[in-house]
C-alpha positions as CSV (number, residue, x, y, z in Angstrom):
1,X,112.6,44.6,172.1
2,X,110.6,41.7,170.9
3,X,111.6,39.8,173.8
4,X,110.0,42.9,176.2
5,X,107.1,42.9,174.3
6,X,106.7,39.2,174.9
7,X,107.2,38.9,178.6
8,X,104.8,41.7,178.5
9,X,102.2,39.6,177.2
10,X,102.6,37.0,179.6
11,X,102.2,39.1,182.1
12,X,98.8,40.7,180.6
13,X,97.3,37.3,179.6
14,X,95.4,38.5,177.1
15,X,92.8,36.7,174.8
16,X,94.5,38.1,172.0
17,X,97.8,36.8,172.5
18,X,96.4,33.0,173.7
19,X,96.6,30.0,171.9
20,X,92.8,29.0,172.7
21,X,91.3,32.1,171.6
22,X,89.6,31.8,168.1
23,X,88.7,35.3,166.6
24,X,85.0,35.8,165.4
25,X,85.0,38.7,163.4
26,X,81.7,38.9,162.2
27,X,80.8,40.0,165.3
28,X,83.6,42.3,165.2
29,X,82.5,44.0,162.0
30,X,78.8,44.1,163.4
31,X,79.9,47.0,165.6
32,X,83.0,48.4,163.4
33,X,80.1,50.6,162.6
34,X,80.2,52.4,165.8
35,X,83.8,53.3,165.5
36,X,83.9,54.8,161.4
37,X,86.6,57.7,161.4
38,X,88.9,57.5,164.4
39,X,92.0,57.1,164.4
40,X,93.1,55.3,167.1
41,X,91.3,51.8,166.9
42,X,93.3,50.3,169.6
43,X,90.6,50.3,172.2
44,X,88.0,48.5,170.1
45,X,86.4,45.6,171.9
46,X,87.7,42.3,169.8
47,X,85.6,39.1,170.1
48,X,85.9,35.4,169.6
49,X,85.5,32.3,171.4
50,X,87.9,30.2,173.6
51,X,88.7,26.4,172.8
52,X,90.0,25.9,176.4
53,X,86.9,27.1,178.4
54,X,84.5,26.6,175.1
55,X,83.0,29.8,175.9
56,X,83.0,33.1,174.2
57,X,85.4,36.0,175.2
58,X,85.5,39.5,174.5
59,X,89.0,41.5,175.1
60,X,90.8,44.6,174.0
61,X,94.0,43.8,173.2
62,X,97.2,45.7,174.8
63,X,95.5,45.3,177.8
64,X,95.9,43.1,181.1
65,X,93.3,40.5,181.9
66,X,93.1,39.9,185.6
67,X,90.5,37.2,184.3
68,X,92.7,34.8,182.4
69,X,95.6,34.6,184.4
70,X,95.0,31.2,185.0
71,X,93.9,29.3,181.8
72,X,96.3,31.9,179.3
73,X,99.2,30.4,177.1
74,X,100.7,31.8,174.5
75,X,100.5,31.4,170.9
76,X,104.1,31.7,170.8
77,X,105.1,29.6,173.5
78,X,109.3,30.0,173.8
């Protein structure tokens, strides 16, 4: 299974699975706020910045990233 989920991920390339994305979550509990009793957080927008591009990103994670095909790796490199 683990070995799915990770090709998965590769395939997806997104921030939150890539070596060069830094989380910022400050700015993620700035608008926490806007998301107080569900249940299912999974779509939340996660923020941070990325140390390749040294810009900042915003992703949800589980999701693919047409985007970042071409500057993702991932933080578990095999």
């Amino acid at each position: 299974m683990k070995e799915e989920i990770y090709l998965l991920q590769e395939i997806d390339c997104n921030c939150n699975d890539c070596v060069f994305m830094t989380r910022d979550i400050e700015k993620r509990k700035t608008f926490d706020h806007l998301h107080v009793g569900e249940e299912n957080a999974s779509h939340r927008i996660n923020y941070g910045d990325c140390t390749k591009l040294k810009k900042p990103v915003s992703f949800i994670p589980n999701t693919c990233q047409i985007e970042t095909q071409n500057c993702f790796e991932h933080r578990r490199k095999k």
